[in-house]
C-alpha positions in Angstrom: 16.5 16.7 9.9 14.2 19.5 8.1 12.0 17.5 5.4 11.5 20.5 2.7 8.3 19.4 0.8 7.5 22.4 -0.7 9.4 21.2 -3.7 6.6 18.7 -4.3 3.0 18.7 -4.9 1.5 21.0 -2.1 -0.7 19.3 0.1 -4.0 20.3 1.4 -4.2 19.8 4.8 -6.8 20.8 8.0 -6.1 20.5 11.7 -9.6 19.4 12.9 -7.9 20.0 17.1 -5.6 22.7 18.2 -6.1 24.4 21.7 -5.0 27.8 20.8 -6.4 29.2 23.1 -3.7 27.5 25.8 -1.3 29.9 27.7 2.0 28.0 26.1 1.0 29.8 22.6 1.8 33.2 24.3 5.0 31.7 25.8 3.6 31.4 29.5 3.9 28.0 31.1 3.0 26.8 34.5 2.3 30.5 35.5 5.4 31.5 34.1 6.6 33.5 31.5 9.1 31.8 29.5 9.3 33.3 25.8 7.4 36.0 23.8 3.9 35.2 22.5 4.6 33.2 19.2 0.8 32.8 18.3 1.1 34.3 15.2 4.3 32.5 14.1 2.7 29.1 14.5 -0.2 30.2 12.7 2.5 31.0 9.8 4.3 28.2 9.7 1.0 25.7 10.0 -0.1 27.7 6.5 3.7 27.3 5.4 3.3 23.9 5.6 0.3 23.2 3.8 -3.1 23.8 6.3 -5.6 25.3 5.1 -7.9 25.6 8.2 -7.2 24.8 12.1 -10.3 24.1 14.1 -9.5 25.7 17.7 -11.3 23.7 20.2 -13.3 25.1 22.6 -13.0 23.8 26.0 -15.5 25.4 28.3 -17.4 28.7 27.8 -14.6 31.0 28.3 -12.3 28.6 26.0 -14.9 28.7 23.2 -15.4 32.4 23.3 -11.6 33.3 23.1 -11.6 30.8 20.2 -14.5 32.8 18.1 -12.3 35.7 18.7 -9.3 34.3 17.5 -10.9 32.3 14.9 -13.1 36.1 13.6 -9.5 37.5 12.9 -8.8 35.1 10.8 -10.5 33.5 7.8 -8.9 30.1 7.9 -9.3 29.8 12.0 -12.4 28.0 12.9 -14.2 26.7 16.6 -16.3 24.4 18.7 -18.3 24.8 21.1 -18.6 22.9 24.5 -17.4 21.9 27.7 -15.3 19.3 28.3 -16.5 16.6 30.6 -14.0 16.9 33.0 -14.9 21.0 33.1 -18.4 20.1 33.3 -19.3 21.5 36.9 -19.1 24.8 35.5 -22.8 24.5 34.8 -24.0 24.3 37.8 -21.2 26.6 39.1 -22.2 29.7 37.4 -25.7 29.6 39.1 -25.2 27.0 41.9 -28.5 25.1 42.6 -29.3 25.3 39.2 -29.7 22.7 36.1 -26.8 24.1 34.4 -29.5 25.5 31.6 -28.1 29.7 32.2 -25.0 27.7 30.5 -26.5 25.9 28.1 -28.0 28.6 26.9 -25.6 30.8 26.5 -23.7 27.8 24.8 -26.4 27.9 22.6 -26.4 31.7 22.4 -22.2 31.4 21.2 -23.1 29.2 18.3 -26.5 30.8 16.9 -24.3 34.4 17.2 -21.4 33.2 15.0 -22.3 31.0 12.2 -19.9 29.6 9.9 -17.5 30.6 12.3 -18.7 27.5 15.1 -18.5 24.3 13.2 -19.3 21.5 15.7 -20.2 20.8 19.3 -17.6 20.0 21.9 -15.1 19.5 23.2 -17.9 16.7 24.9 -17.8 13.4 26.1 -16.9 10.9 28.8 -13.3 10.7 30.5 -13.8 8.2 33.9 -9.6 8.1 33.9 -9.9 12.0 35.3 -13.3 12.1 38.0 -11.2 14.0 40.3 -12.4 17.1 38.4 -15.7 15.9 37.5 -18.1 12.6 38.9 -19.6 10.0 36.5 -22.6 11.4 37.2 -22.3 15.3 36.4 -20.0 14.0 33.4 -22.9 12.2 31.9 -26.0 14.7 32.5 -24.1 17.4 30.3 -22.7 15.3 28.2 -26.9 14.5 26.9 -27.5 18.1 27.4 -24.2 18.8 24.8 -26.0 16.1 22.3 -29.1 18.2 22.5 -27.4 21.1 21.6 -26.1 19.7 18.5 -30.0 18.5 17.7 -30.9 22.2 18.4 -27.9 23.3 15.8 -28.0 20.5 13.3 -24.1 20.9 13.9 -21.6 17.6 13.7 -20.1 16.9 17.6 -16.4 17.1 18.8 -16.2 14.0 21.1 -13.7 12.7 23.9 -14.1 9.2 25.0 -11.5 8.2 27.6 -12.2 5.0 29.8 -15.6 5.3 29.2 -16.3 3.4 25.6 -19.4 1.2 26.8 -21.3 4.5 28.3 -20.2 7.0 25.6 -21.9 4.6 22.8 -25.0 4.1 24.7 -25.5 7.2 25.0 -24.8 8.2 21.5 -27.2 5.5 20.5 -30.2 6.4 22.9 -29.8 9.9 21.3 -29.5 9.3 17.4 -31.7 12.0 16.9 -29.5 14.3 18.0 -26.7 13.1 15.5 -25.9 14.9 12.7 -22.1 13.4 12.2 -19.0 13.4 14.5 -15.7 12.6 15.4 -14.4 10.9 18.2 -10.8 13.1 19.0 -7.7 12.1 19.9 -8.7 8.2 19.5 -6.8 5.5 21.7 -8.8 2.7 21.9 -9.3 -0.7 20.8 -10.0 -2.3 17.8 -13.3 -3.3 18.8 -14.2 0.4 19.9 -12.9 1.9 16.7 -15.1 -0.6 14.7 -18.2 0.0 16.8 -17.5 3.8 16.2 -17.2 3.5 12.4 -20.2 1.3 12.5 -22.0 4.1 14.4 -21.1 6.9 11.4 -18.2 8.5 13.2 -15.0 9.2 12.2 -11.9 8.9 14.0 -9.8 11.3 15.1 -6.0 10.6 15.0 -2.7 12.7 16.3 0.6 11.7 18.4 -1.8 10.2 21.6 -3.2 7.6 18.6 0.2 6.6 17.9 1.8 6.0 21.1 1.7 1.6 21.2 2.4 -1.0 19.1 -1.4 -1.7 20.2 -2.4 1.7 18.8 -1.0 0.9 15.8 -2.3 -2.1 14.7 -5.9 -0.5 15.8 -4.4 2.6 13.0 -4.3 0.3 10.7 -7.2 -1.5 10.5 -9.4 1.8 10.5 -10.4 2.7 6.7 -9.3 6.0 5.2 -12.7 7.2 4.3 -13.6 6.8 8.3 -10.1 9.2 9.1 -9.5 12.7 10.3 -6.4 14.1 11.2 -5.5 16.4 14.1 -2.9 17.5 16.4 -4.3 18.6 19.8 -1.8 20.8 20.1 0.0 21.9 22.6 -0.4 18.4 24.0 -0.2 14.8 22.1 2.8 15.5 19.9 4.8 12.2 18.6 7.7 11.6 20.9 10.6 9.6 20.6 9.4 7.5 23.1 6.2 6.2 20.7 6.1 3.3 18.7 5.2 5.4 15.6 8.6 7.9 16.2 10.2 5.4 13.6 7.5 6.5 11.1 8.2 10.3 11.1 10.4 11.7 8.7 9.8 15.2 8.8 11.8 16.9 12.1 11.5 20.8 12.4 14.3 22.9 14.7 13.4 23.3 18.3 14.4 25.3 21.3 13.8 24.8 24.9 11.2 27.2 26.1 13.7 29.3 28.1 16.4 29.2 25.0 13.6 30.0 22.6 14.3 31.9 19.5 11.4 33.1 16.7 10.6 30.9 13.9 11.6 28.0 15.9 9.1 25.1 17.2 9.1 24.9 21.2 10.7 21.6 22.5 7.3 19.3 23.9 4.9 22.2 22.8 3.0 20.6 19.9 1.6 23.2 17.3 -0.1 22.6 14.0 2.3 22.1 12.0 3.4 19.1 12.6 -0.2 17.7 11.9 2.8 16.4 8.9 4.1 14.2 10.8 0.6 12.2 11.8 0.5 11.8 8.5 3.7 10.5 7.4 2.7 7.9 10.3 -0.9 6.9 8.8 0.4 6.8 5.5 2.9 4.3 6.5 1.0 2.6 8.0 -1.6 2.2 5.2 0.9 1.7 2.8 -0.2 4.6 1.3 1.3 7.7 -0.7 1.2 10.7 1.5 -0.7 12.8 -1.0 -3.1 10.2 -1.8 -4.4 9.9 2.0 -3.9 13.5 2.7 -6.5 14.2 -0.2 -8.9 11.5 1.3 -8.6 13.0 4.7 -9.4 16.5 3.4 -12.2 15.3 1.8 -13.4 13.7 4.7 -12.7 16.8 7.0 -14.8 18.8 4.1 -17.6 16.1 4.5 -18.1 16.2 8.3 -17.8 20.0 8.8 -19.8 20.8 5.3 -17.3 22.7 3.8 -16.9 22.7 0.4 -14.3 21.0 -1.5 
């Protein structure tokens, strides 16, 4: 089922999450190429359908450099900058027996060279359900040095929180000053969490990994709209069949299996932008809300955090 909603007001949408830097977008999966690059045709049909801006995370260093050069080709393509806390060895990698500060700087140096372009710090948190890439310990240490960097910038923070709720918010709180707005991506947690988190003056990222449980929906609904942001992490977190929320959705777009691929068509479990739609056909059911009415909330909200203007 194709849900045409062109016919009807247009809605003003942004992506706050896609990794578009990731291999997938240029058809290569697990080392291997399966399809044609399609970049550019998911960048068409996310403006077909109604975003106006994508924010391309940056992962690490190399991530958020690739992402300022995809996002200076493009006026409506915007980045963070950060490391991931799972990725967070690299800053003592690049100059081993260091404090990690040759990568903080040139962190720093990647968002004082492009501004306007670099619109919040991140992709930087906690995740204790993945230390096999990174210890507690190194997690933490740059994830303060990230917060600092957003003090230094005055820029809002791109946040990941997995496992990790009671650490993440102390260490938010013993470094207020460094807070100059935020989202936590990709939410999954509790109800409590999500209230502690609005409390704090975040908002709350949403996409497919949001809407996976019963649990996660109930958590959905309780969160107010003026708190919301909408995203898709793509190529990862879509909405599968397998979620409670796959009820919700109404819009379906045509899909191929990567090896069958054809262009125009959507990749079969390759998220992309576009169906940032679909998150919020889910919300707004959820709310009990017309789907233009949050949209225009969320976009507002979006606008607020990044200080764009409206």
């Amino acid at each position: 089922r194709v849900n045409n909603r062109m016919a009807g007001p247009r809605l003003r949408l942004i992506d706050i999450g896609a990794n578009l830097t990731d291999l997938m977008f240029h058809g290569i999966y697990n080392g291997r190429q399966s399809h044609t690059s399609d970049i550019d045709g998911v960048l068409q049909r996310a403006y077909n359908s109604g975003i106006e801006k994508i924010i391309i995370t940056g992962g690490n260093l190399t991530d958020s450099r690739e992402a300022l050069q995809q996002a200076a080709a493009d006026e409506r393509l915007y980045a963070t900058v950060g490391c991931h806390p799972t990725r967070c060895l690299e800053f003592e990698q690049q100059q081993p027996g260091s404090s990690g500060e040759g990568y903080f700087q040139d962190l720093l140096s990647l968002i004082t060279s492009n501004p306007g372009k670099v619109v919040a710090v991140g992709e930087c948190g906690l995740d204790y359900d993945r230390l096999q890439f990174c210890p507690k310990e190194v997690q933490v240490k740059y994830f303060e040095r990230q917060l600092l960097l957003a003090e230094k910038t005055r820029l809002p923070l791109f946040l990941h929180c997995r496992n990790s709720f009671g650490d993440f918010m102390g260490i938010m709180k013993r470094n207020r000053a460094a807070f100059n707005g935020g989202v936590m991506h990709s939410f999954d947690g509790t109800l409590e969490e999500a209230r502690e988190a609005v409390n704090f003056g975040l908002y709350i990222g949403l996409n497919g990994c949001s809407l996976k449980s019963a649990q996660n929906l109930d958590v959905v609904k309780s969160i107010p709209i003026g708190s919301m942001l909408l995203e898709t992490d793509a190529p990862w977190c879509e909405i599968r069949p397998s979620h409670a929320s796959a009820s919700l959705v109404s819009t379906h777009f045509p899909c191929r299996n990567r090896d069958k691929w054809e262009p125009g068509m959507s990749v079969k479990g390759r998220n992309e932008p576009r169906n940032i739609l679909q998150v919020l056909e889910v919300v707004a059911s959820l709310k009990g809300m017309d789907q233009g009415d949050l949209a225009e909330q969320v976009y507002k909200n979006t606008c607020t955090l990044f200080r764009w203007t409206l």
